[in-house]
PAKOLVO-925431 format. One record per atom (N, C-alpha, C, O): residue in one letter; x, y, z negated; atom name; residue number from 0. Coordinates in nm, 4 decimals, decimal comma. Layout:
BEGIN
a X Y Z CA NUM
...
This chain:
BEGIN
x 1,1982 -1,1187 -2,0062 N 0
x 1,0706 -1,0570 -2,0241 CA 0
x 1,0305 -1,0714 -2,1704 C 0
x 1,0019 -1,1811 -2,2185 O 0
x 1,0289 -0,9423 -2,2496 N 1
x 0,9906 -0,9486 -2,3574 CA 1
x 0,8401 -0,9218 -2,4146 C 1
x 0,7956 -0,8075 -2,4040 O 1
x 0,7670 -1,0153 -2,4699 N 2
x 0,6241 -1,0042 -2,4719 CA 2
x 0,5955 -0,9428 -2,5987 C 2
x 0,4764 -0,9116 -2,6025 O 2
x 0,6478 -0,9175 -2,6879 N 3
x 0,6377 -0,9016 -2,8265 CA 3
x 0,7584 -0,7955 -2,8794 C 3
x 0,8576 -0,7707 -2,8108 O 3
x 0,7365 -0,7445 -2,9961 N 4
x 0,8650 -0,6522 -3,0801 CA 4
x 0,9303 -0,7358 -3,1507 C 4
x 0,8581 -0,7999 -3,2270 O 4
x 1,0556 -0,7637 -3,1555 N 5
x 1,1348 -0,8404 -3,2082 CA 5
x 1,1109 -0,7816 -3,3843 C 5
x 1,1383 -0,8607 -3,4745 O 5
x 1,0620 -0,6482 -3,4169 N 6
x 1,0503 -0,6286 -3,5699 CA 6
x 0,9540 -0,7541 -3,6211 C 6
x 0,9720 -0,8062 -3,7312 O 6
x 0,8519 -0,7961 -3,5310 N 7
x 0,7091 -0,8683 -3,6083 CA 7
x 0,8003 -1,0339 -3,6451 C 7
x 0,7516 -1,0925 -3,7418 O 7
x 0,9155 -1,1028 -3,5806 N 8
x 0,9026 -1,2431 -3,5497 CA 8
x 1,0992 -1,2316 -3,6260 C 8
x 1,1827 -1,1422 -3,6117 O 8
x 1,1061 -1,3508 -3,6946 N 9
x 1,1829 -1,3713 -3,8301 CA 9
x 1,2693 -1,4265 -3,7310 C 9
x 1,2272 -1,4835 -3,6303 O 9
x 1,4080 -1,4076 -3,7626 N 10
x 1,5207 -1,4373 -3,7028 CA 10
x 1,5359 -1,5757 -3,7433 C 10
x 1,4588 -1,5925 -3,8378 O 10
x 1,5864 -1,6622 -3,7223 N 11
x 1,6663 -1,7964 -3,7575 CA 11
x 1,8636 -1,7722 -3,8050 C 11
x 1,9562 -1,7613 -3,7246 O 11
x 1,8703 -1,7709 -3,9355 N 12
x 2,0275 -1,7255 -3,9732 CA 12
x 2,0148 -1,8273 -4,1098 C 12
x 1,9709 -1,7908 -4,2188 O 12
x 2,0624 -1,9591 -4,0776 N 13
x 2,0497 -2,0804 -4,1327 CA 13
x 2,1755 -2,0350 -4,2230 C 13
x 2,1714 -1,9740 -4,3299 O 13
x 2,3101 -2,0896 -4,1381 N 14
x 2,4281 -2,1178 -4,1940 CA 14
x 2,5169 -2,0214 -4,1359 C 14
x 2,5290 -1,9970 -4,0158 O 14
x 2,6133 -1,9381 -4,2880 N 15
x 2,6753 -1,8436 -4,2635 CA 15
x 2,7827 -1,8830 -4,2328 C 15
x 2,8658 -1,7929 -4,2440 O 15
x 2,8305 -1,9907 -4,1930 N 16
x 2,9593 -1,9862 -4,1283 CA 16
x 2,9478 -2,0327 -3,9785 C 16
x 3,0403 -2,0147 -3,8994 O 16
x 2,8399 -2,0882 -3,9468 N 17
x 2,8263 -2,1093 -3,7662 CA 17
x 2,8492 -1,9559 -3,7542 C 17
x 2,8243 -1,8469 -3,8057 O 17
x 2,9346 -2,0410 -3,6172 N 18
x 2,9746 -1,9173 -3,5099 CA 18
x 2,8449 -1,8556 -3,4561 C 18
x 2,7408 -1,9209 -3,4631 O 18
x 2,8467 -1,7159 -3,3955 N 19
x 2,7228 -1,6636 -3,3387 CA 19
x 2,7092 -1,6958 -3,1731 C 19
x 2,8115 -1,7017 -3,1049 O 19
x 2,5830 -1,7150 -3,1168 N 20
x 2,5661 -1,7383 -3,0236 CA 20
x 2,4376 -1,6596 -2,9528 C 20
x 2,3411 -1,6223 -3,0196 O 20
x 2,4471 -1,6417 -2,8282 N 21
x 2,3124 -1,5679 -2,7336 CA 21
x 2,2286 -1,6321 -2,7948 C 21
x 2,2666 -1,7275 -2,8628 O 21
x 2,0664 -1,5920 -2,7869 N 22
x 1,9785 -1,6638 -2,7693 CA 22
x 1,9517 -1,7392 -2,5747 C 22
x 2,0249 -1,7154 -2,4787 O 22
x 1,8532 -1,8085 -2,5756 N 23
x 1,8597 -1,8403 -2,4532 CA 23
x 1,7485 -1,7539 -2,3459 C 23
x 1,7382 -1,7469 -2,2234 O 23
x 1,6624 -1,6851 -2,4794 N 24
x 1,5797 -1,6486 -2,4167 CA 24
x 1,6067 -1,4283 -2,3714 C 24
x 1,6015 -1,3573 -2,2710 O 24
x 1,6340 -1,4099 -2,5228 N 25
x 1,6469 -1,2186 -2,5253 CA 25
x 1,8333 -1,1699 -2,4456 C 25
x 1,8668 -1,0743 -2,3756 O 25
x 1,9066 -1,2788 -2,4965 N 26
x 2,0616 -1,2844 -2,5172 CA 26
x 2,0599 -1,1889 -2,6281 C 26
x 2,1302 -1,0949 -2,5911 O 26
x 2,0136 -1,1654 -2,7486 N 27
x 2,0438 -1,1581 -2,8986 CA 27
x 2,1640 -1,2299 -2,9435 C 27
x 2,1706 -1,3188 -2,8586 O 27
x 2,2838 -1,2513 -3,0398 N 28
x 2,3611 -1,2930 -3,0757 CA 28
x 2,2510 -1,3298 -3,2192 C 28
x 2,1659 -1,2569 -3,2701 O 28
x 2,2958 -1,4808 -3,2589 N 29
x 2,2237 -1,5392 -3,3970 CA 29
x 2,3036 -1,6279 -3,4230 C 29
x 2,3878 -1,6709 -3,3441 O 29
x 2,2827 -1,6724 -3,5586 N 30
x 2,3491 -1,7643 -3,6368 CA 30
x 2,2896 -1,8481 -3,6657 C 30
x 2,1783 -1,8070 -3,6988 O 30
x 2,2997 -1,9803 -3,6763 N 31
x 2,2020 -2,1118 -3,7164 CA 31
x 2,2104 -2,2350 -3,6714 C 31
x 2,2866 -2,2529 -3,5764 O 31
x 2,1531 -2,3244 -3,7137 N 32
x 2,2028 -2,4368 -3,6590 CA 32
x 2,2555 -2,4713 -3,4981 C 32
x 2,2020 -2,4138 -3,4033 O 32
x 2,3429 -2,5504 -3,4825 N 33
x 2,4240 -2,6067 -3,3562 CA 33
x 2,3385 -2,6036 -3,2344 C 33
x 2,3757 -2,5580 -3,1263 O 33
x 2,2057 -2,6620 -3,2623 N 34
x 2,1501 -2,7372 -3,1581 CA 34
x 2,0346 -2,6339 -3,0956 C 34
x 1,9720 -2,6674 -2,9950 O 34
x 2,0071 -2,4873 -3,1714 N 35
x 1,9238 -2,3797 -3,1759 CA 35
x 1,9780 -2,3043 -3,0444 C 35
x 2,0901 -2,2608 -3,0182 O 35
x 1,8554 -2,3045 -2,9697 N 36
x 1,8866 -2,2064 -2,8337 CA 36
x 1,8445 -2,0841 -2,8666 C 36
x 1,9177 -1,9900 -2,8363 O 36
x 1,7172 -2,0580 -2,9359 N 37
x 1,6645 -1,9624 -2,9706 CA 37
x 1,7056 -1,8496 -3,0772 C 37
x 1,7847 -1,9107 -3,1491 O 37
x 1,6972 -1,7386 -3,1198 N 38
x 1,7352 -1,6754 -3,2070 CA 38
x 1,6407 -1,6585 -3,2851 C 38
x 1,6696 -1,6166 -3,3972 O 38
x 1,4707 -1,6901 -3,2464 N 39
x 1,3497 -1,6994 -3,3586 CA 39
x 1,2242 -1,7937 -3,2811 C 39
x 1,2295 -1,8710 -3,1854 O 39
x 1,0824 -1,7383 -3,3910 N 40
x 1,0100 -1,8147 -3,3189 CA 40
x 0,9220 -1,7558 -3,1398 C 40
x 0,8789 -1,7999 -3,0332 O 40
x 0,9396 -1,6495 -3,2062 N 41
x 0,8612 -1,5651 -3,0879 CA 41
x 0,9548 -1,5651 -2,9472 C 41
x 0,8988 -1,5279 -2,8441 O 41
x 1,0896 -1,6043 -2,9417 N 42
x 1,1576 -1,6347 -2,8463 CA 42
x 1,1277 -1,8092 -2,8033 C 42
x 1,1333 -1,8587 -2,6907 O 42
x 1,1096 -1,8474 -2,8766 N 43
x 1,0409 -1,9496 -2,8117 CA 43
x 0,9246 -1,9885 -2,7491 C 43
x 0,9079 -2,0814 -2,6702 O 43
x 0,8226 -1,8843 -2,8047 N 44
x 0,6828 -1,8829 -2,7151 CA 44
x 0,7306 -1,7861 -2,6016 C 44
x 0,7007 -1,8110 -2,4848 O 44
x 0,7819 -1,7100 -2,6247 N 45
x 0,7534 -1,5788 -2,5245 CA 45
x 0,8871 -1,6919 -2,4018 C 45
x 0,8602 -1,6493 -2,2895 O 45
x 0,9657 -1,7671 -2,3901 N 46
x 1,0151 -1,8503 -2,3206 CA 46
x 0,9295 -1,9245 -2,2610 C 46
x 0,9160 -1,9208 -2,1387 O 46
x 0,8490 -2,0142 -2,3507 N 47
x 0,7228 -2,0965 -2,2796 CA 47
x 0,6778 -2,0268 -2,1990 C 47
x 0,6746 -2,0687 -2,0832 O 47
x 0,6251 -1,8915 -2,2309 N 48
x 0,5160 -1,8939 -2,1765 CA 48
x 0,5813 -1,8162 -2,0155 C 48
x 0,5063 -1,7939 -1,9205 O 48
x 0,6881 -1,7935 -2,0145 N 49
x 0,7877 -1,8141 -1,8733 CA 49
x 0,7942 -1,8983 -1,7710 C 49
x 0,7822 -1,9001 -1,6485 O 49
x 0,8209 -1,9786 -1,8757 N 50
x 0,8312 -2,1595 -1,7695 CA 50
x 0,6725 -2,1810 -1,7324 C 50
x 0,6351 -2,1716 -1,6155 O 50
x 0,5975 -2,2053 -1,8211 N 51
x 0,4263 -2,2516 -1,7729 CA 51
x 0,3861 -2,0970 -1,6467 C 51
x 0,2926 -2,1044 -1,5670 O 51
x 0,4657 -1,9891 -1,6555 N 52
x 0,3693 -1,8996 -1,5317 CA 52
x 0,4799 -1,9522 -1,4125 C 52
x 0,4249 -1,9872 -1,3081 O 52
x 0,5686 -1,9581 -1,4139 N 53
x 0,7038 -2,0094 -1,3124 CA 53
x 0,6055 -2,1691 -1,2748 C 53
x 0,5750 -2,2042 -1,1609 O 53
x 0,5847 -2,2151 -1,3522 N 54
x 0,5261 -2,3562 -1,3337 CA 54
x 0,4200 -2,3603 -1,2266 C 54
x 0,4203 -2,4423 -1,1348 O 54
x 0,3032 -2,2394 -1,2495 N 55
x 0,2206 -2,2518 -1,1977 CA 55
x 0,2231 -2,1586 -1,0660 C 55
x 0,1624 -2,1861 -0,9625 O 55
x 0,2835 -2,0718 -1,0811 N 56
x 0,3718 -2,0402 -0,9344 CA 56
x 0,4083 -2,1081 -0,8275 C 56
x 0,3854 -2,0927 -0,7076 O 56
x 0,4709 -2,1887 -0,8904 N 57
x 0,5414 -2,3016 -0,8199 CA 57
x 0,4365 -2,4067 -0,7197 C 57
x 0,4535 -2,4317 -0,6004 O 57
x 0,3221 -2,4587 -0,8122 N 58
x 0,2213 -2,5270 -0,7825 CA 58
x 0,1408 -2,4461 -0,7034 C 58
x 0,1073 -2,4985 -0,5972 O 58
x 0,1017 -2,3385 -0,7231 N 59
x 0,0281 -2,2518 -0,6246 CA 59
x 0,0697 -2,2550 -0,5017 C 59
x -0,0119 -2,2596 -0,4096 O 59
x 0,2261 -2,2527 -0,4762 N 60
x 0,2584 -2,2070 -0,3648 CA 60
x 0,2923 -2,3567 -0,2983 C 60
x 0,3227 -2,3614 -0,1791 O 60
x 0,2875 -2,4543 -0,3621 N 61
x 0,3127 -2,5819 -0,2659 CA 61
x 0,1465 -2,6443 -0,2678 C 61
x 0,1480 -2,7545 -0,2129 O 61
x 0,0396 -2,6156 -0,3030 N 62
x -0,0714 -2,6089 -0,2937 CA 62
x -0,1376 -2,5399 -0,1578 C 62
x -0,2173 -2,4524 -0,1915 O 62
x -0,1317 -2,5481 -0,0770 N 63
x -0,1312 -2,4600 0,1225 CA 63
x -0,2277 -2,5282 0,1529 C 63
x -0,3280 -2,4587 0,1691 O 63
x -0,2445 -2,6409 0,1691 N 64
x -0,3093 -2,7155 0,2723 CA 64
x -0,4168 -2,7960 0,1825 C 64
x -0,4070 -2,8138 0,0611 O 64
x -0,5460 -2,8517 0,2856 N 65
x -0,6514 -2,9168 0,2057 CA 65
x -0,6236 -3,0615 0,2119 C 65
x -0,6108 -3,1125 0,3233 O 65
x -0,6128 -3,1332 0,1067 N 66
x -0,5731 -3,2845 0,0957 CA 66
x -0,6310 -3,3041 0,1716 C 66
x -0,5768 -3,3650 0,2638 O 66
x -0,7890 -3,2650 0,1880 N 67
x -0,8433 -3,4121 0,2867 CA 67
x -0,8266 -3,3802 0,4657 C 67
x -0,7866 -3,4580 0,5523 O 67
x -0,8669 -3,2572 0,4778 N 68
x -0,8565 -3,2176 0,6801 CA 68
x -0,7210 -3,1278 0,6761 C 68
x -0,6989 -3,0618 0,7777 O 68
x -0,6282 -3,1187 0,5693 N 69
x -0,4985 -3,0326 0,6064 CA 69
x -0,5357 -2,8718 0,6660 C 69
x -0,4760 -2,7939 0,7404 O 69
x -0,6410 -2,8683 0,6059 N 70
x -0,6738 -2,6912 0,6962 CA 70
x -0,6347 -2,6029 0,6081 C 70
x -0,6424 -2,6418 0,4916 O 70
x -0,5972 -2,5019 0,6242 N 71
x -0,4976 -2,3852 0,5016 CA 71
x -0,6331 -2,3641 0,3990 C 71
x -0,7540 -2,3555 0,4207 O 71
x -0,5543 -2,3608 0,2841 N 72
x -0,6883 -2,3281 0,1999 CA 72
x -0,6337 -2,1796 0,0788 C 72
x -0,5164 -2,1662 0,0438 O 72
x -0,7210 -2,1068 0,0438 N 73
x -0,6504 -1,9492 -0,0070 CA 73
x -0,6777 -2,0077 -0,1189 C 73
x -0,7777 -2,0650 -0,1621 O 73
x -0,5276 -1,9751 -0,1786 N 74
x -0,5696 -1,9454 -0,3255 CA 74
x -0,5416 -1,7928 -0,4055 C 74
x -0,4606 -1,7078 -0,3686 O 74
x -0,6091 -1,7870 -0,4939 N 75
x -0,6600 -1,6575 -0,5482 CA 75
x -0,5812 -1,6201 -0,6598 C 75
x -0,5780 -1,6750 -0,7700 O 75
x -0,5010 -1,4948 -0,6101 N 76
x -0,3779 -1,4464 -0,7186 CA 76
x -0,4218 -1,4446 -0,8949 C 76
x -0,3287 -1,4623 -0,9735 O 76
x -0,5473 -1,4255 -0,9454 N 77
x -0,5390 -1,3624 -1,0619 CA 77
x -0,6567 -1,5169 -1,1197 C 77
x -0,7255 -1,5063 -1,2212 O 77
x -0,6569 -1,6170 -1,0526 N 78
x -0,7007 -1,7490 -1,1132 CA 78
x -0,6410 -1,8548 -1,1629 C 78
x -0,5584 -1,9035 -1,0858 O 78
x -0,6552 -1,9178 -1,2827 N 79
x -0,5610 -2,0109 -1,2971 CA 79
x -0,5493 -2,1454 -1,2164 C 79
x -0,4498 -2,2001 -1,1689 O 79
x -0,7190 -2,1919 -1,2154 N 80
x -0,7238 -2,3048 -1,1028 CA 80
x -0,6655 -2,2807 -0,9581 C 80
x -0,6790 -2,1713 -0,9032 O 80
x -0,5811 -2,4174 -0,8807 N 81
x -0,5077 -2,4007 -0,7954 CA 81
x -0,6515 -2,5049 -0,7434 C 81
x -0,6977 -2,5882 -0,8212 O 81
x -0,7171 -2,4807 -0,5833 N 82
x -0,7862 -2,5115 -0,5304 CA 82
x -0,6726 -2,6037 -0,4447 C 82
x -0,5632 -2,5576 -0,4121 O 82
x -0,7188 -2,7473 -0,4123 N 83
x -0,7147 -2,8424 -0,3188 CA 83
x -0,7817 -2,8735 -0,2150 C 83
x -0,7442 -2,9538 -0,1296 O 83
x -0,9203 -2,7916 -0,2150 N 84
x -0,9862 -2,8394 -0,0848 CA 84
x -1,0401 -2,7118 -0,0213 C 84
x -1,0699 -2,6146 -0,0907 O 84
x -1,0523 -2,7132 0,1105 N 85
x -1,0890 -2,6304 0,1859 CA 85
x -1,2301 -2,5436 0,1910 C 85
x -1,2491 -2,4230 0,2068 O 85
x -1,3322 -2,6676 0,1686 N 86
x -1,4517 -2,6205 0,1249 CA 86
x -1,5261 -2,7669 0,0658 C 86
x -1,4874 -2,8803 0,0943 O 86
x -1,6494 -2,7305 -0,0287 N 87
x -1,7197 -2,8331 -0,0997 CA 87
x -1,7415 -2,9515 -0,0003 C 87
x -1,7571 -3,0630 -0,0501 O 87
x -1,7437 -2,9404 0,1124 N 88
x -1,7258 -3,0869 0,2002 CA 88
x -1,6039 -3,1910 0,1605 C 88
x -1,5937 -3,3119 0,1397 O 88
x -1,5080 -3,0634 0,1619 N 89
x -1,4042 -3,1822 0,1495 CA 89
x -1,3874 -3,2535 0,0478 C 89
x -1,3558 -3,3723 0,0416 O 89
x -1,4100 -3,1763 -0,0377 N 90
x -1,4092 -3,2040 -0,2277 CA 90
x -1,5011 -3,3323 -0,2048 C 90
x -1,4542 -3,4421 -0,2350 O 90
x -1,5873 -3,3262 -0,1701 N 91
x -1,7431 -3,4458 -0,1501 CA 91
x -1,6584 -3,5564 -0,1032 C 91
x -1,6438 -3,6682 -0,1526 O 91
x -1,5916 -3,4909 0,0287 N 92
x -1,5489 -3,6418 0,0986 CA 92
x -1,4257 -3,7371 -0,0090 C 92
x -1,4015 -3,8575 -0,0180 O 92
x -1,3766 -3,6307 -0,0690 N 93
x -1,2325 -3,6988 -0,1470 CA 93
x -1,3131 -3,8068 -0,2436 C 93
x -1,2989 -3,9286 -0,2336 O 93
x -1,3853 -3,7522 -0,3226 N 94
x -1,4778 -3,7880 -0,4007 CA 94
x -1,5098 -3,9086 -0,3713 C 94
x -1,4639 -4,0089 -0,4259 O 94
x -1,6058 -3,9047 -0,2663 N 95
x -1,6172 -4,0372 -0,2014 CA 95
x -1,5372 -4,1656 -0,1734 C 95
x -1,5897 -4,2768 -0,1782 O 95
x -1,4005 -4,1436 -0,1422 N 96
x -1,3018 -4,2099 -0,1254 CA 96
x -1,2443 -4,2899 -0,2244 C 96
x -1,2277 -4,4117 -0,2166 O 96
x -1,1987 -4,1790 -0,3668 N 97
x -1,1544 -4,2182 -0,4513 CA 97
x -1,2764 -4,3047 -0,5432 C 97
x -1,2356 -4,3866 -0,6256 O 97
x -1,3971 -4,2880 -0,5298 N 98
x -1,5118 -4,4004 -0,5704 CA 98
x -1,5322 -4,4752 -0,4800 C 98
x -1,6503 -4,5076 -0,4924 O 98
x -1,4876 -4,5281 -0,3882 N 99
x -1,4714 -4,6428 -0,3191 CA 99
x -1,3760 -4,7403 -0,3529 C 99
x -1,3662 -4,8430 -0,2858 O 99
């Protein structure tokens, strides 16, 4: 998934005799240091920002149930907060608990 034009974001082409390699993120072929997954910088954000929505995917969907009474609780496709409780009762009661 490409978020950006590869014209705006500066390649990484360190050393002209490393062999060329994919990037990890476009599969671009680049040259540069050994330890470089990337072929620039914008392949490295536009990667992040892959893993952090995969991340929170992830958490959304093992997020089902309300910590405190286990009753299904919805969460809402286009929010970033992942809700834990069923309704402001429960939130109150957790509350309570964990200040005890």
């Amino acid at each position: 998934m490409k978020l950006y034009s590869k014209e705006s974001s500066k390649k990484r082409s360190n050393s002209h005799d490393a062999p060329e390699r994919p990037c990890s993120h476009c599969g671009d072929l680049f040259k540069g240091i050994a330890s470089a997954k990337f072929c620039s910088d914008r392949c490295v954000n536009d990667a992040y920002i892959v893993r952090r929505r995969e991340r929170l995917r992830q958490r959304r969907a093992n997020a089902k149930n309300c910590v405190v009474c286990n009753a299904p609780v919805e969460q809402a496709d286009g929010c970033v907060k992942i809700k834990l409780y069923c309704s402001n009762a429960c939130k109150q009661k957790a509350y309570r608990r964990r200040k005890d």
